[in-house]
C-alpha positions in Angstrom: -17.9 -36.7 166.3 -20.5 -34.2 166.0 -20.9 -33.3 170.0 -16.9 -32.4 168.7 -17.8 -30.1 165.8 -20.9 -28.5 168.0 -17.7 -27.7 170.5 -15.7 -26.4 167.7 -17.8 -24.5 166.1 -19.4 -22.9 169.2 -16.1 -21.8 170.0 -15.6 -20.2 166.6 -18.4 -17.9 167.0 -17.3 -16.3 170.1 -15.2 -14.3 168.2 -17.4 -13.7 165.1 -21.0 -14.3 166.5 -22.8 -13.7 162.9 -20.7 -15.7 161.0 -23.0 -17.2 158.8 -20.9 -19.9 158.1 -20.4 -21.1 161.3 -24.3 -21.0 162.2 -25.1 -22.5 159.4 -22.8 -25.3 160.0 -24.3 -25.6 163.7 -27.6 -26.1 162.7 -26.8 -28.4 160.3 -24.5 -30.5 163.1 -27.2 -30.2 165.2 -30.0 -31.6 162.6 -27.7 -34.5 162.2 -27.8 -35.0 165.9 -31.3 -35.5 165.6 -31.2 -32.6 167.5 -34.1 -30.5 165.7 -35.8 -27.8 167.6 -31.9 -26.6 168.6 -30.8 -26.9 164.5 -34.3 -24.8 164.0 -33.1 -21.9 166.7 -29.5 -22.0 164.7 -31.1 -21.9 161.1 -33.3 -19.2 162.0 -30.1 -17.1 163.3 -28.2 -17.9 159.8 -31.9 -16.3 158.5 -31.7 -13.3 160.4 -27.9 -12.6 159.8 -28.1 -13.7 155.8 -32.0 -13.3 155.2 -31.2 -14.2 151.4 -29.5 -17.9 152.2 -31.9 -19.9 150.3 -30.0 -23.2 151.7 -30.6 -22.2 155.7 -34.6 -21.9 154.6 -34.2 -25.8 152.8 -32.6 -27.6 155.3 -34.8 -25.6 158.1 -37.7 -27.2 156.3 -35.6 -30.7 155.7 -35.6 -30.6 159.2 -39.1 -29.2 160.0 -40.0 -32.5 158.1 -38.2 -34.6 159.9 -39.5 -33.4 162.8 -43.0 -34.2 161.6 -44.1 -30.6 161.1 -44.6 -30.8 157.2 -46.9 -27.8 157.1 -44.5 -25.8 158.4 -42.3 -27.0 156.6 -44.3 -26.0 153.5 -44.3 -21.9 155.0 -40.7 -22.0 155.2 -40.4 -23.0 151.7 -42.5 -20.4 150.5 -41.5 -18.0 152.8 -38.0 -18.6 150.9 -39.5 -18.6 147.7 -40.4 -14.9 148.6 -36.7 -13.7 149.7 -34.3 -15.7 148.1 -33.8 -13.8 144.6 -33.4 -16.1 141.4 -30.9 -14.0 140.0 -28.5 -14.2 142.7 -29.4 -17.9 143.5 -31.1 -19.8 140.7 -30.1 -22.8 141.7 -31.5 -22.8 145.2 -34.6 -21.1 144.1 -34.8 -24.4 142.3 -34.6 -26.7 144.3 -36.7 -24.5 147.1 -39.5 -25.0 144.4 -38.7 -28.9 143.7 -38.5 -29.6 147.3 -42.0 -27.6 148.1 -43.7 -30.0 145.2 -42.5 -33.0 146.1 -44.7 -32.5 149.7 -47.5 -30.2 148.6 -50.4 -31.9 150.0 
């Protein structure tokens, strides 16, 4: 199902190449997939196009993590920390900050 989705959703962004939406939803197909230095190219193209989504910078690190790469894991998290704005977010901001203390070292 999700080598179907990666089709779909690649196909989608031929005719809107930033959709956030749609990149965001690749990289997370593609982190399911196990598929993690492809889902870490996608989030980091959801970054660029919506440098405020404080969920892109979460499951990049989620998947940084599972990847085995904690400490940079950690950097993206408080890279995040640094961008995403409370006011517009709070509730991401929150759980970037729970996430980064449940593996500080």
């Amino acid at each position: 199902m999700t080598s179907d989705r990666i089709d779909k959703l690649r196909r989608m962004l031929e005719s809107e190449p930033d959709d956030a939406f749609c990149l965001y939803a690749l990289a997370q197909e593609y982190s399911k997939a196990g598929r993690h230095d492809e889902a870490l190219g996608w989030f980091d193209r959801v970054i660029a196009v919506e440098p405020g989504h404080g969920y892109a910078y979460f499951h990049k690190a989620r998947t940084l993590e599972a990847a085995g790469r904690v400490d940079e894991a950690r950097s993206v998290l408080k890279q995040a920390l640094g961008v995403v704005s409370p006011q517009t977010d709070p509730k991401a901001v929150r759980e970037l900050q729970e996430y980064l203390q449940s593996i500080a070292p």
